[in-house]
C-alpha positions as CSV (number, residue, x, y, z in Angstrom):
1,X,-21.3,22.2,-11.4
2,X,-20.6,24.8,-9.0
3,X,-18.7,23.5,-5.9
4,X,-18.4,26.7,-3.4
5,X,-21.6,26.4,-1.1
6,X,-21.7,28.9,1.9
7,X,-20.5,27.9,5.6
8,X,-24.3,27.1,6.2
9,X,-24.2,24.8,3.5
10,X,-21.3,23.2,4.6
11,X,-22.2,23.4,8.3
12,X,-25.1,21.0,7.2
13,X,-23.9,18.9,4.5
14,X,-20.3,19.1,5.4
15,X,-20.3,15.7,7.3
16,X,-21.1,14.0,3.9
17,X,-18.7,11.6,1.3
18,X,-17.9,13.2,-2.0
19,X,-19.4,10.4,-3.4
20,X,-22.9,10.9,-1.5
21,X,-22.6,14.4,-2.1
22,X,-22.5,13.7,-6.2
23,X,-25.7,11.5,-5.6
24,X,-27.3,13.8,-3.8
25,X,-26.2,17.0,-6.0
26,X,-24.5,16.0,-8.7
27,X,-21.3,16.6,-10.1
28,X,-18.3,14.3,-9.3
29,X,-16.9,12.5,-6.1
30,X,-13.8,13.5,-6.4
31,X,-14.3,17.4,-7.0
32,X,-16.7,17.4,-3.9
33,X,-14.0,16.2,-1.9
34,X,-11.6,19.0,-2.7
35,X,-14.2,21.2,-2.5
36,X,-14.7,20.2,1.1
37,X,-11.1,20.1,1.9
38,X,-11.1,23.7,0.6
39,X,-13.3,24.5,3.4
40,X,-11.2,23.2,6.0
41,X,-7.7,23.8,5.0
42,X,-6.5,23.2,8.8
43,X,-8.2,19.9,10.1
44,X,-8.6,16.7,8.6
45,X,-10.6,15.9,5.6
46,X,-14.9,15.6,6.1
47,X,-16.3,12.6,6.1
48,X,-14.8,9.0,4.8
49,X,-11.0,8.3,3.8
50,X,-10.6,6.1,1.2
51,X,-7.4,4.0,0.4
52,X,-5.4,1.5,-1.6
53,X,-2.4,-0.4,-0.1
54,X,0.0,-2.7,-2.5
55,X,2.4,-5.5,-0.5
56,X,5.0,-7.0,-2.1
57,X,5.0,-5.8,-5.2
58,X,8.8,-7.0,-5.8
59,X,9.4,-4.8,-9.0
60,X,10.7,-6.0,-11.9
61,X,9.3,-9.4,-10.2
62,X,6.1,-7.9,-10.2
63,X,2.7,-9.5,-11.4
64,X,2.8,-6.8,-14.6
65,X,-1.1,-7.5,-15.4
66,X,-1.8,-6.9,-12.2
67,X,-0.1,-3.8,-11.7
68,X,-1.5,-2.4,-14.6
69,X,-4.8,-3.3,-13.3
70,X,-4.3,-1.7,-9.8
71,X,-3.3,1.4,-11.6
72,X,-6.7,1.7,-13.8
73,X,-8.6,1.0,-10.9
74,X,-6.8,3.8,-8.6
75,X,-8.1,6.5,-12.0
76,X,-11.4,5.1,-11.2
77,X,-11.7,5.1,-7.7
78,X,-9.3,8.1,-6.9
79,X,-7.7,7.3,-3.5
80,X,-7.4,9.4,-0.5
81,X,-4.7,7.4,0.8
82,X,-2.2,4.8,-1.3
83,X,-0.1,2.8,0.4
84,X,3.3,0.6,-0.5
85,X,3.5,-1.8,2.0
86,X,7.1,-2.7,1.6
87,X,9.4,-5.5,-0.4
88,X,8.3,-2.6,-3.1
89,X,11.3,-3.7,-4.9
90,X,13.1,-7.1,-4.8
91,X,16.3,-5.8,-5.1
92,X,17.8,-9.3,-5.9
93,X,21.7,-7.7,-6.8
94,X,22.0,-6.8,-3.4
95,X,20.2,-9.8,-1.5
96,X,22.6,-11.6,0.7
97,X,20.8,-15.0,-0.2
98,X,22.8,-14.7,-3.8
99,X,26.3,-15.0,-1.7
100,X,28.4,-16.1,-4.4
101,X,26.1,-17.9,-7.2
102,X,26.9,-14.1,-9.2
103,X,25.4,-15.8,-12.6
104,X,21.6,-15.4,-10.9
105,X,22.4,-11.5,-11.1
106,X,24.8,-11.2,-14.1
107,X,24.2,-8.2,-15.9
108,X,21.7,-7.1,-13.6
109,X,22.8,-3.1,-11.7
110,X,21.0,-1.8,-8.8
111,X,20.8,1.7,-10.9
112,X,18.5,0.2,-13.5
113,X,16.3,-1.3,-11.0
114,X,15.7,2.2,-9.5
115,X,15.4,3.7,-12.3
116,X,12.8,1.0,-14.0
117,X,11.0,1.4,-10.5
118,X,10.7,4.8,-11.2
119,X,9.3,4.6,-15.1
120,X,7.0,1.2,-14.2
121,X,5.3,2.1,-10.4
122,X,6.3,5.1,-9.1
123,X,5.9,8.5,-12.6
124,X,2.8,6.6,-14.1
125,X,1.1,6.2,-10.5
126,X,2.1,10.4,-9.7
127,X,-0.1,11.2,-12.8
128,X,-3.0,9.2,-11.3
129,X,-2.9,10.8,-7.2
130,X,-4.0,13.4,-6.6
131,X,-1.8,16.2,-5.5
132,X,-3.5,16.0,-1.7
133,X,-3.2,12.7,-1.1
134,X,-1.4,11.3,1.7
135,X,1.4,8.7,0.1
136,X,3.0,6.2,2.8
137,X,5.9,4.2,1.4
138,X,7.1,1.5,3.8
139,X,10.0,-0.4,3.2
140,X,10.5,-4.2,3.7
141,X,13.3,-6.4,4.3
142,X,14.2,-6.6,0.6
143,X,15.0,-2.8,0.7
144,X,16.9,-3.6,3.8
145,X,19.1,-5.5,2.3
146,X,20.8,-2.6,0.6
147,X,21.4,-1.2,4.3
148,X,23.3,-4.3,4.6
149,X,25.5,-3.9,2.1
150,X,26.1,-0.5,2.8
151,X,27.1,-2.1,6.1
152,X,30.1,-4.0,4.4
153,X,31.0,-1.2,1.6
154,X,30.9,1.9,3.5
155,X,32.4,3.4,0.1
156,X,28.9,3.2,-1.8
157,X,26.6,5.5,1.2
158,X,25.0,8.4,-0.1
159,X,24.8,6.8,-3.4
160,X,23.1,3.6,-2.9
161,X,20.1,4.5,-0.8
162,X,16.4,4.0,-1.8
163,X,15.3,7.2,-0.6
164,X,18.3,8.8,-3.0
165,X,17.5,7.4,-5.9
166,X,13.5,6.7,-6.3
167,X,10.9,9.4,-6.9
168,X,9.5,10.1,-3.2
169,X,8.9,13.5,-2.7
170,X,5.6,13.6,-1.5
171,X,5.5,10.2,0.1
172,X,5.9,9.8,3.8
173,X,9.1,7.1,4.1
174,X,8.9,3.9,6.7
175,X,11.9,1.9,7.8
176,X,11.4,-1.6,8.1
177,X,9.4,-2.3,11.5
178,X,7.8,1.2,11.8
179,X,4.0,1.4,11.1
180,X,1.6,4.2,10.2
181,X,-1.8,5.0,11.1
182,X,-5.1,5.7,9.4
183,X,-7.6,6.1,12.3
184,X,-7.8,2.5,14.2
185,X,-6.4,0.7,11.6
186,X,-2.3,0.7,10.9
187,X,-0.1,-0.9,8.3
188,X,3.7,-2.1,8.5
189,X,5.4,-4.4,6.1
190,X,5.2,-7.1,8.3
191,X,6.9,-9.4,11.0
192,X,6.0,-12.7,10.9
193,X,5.8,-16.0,8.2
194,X,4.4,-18.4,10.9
195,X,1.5,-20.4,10.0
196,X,-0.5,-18.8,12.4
197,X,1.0,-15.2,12.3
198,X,-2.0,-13.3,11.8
199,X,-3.2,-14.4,15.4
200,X,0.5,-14.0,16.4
201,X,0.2,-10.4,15.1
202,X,-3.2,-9.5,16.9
203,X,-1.6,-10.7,19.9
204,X,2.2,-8.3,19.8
205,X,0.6,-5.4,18.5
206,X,-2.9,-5.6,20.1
207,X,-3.8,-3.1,17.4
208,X,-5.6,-3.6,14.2
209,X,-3.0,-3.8,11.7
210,X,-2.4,-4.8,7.8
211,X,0.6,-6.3,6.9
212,X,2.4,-8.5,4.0
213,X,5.6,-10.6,4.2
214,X,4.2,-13.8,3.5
215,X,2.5,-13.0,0.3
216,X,-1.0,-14.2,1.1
217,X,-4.0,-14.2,3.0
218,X,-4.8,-14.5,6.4
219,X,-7.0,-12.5,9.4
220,X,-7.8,-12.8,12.9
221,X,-9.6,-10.8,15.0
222,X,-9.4,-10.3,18.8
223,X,-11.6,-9.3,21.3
224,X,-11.2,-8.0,24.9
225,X,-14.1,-7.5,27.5
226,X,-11.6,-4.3,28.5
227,X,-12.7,-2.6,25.5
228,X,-16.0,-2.1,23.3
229,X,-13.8,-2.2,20.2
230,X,-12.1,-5.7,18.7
231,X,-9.4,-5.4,16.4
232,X,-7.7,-7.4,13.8
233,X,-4.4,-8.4,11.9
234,X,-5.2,-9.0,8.5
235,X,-2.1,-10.4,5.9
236,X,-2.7,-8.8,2.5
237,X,-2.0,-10.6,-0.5
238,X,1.2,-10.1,-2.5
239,X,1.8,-8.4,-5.8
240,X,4.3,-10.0,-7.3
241,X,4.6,-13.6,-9.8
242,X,4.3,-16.8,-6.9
243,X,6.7,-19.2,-8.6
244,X,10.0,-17.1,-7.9
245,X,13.2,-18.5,-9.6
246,X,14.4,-19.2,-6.0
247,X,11.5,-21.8,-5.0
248,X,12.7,-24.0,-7.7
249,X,8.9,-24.7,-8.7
250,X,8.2,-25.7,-5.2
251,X,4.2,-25.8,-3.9
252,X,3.7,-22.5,-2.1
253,X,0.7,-20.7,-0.8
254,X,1.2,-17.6,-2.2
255,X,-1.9,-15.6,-3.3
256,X,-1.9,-12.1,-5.2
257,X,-4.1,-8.9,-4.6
258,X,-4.0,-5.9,-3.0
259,X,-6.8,-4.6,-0.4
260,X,-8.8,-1.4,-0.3
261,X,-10.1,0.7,2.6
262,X,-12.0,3.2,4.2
263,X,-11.8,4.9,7.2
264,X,-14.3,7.0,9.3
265,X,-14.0,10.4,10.9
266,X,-14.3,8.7,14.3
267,X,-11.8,6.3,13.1
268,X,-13.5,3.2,12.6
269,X,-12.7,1.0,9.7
270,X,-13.5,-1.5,7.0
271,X,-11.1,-3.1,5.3
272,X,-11.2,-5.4,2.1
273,X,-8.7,-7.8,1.0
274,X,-8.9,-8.1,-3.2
275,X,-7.6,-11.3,-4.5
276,X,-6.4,-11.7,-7.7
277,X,-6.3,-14.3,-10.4
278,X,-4.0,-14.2,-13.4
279,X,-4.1,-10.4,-12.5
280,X,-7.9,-10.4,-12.8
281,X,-9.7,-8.8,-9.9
282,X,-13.5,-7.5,-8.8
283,X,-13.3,-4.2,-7.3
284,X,-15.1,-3.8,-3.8
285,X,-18.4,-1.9,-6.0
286,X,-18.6,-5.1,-8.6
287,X,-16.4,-3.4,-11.3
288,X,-13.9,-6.7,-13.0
289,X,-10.8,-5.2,-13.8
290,X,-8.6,-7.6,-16.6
């Protein structure tokens, strides 16, 4: 399939999605993309962004069959944009919860967790992306916590750090608390665990925003007669088992998944939540993944 079309060409067909382009001529989404991306080396990429954004995935407590899942659908469905949404890692030997019950993280060593993070998520996921696409990696309160106790043992910074020990060239770095945007629609880890703290979200941020934190699902949408365009706050699912050791097998409502979207050239949005069962999922176009 020959890709290189002539300005003209693209003057007239340029507004198209790879994917409608491979209908329409053949060939495949993906290469149609680059190929248009190619032609417009200096702006941003023709026609719809898609994306994949993970919450919670609280490796090694990590749904595993899940995971693995999430990774054979992002070969399929070749993301524009792939999101961590924070509390990537659970980072349990430094938590400040464990005080001093030490036998919960006996034998455990912050240096194996990065470097498992790095062989599970992280080098399997860099042979999947694309070399173009844009890679946002927030981090949650659980990577905050070793900020903390860099606080009390000065003696460990420089060597402690996330961003000095995982695999992040390429991906754009959040602290906890900052967002990023993808048209109208923005993600951050999260702020609030309320009951109602989707509506509680719509209201602080008055943006459309997707979040995690409280590792399930939950939306509300606003409108304002100030402005033709509503917007929402929508709680993705977690990644991550839902009995943790810590809950002593009490009732929660946690709920696993993940969420896809696509965003417009004009910036407009749809956005869809996946939930998963026993790491089982139907992609947005039908396709079971298990």
């Amino acid at each position: 399939m020959d890709y290189k079309r002539t300005p003209a060409w693209w003057s007239e067909h340029g507004w198209k999605a790879g994917e409608h382009l491979a209908r329409e001529f053949g060939g495949d989404g993906a290469h149609w993309r680059r190929a248009k991306r190619a032609q417009n080396p200096d702006t941003e990429p023709l026609g719809v962004r898609k994306g994949i954004a993970v919450f919670d995935l609280h490796h090694p407590m990590h749904d595993k069959k899940l995971w693995k899942n999430i990774l054979k659908f992002a070969a399929d469905f070749d993301p524009d944009i792939f999101v961590f949404g924070g509390d990537n890692m659970d980072m349990e030997v430094v938590s400040h919860w464990v005080g001093n019950k030490r036998r919960k993280v006996e034998g455990k060593r912050i240096k194996h967790d990065y470097a498992a993070f790095n062989r599970d998520v992280l080098d399997p996921l860099s042979v999947i992306l694309d070399e173009d696409t844009e890679r946002v990696f927030h981090l949650g309160n659980h990577e905050a916590w070793v900020e903390q106790y860099i606080d009390e043992h000065p003696e460990v910074e420089g060597y402690f750090e996330v961003r000095n020990n995982l695999n992040l060239e390429g991906w754009k770095v959040l602290d906890y608390g900052e967002t990023h945007k993808y048209g109208h629609l923005y993600s951050m880890h999260g702020t609030y665990c309320n009951i109602h703290n989707a509506y509680k979200t719509a209201q602080v941020y008055g943006r459309s925003v997707m979040y995690g934190h409280g590792h399930t699902y939950q939306a509300h949408t606003l409108v304002t007669p100030l402005d033709s365009l509503p917007y929402a706050a929508t709680q993705i699912p977690c990644a991550c088992h839902t009995n943790p050791s810590y809950r002593l097998n009490q009732p929660n409502a946690w709920v696993t998944g993940f969420a896809v979207f696509y965003v417009q050239p004009n910036g407009c949005f749809n956005l869809y939540p996946v939930i998963a069962i026993d790491g089982v999922f139907t992609a947005p176009d039908g396709t079971i993944y298990e």
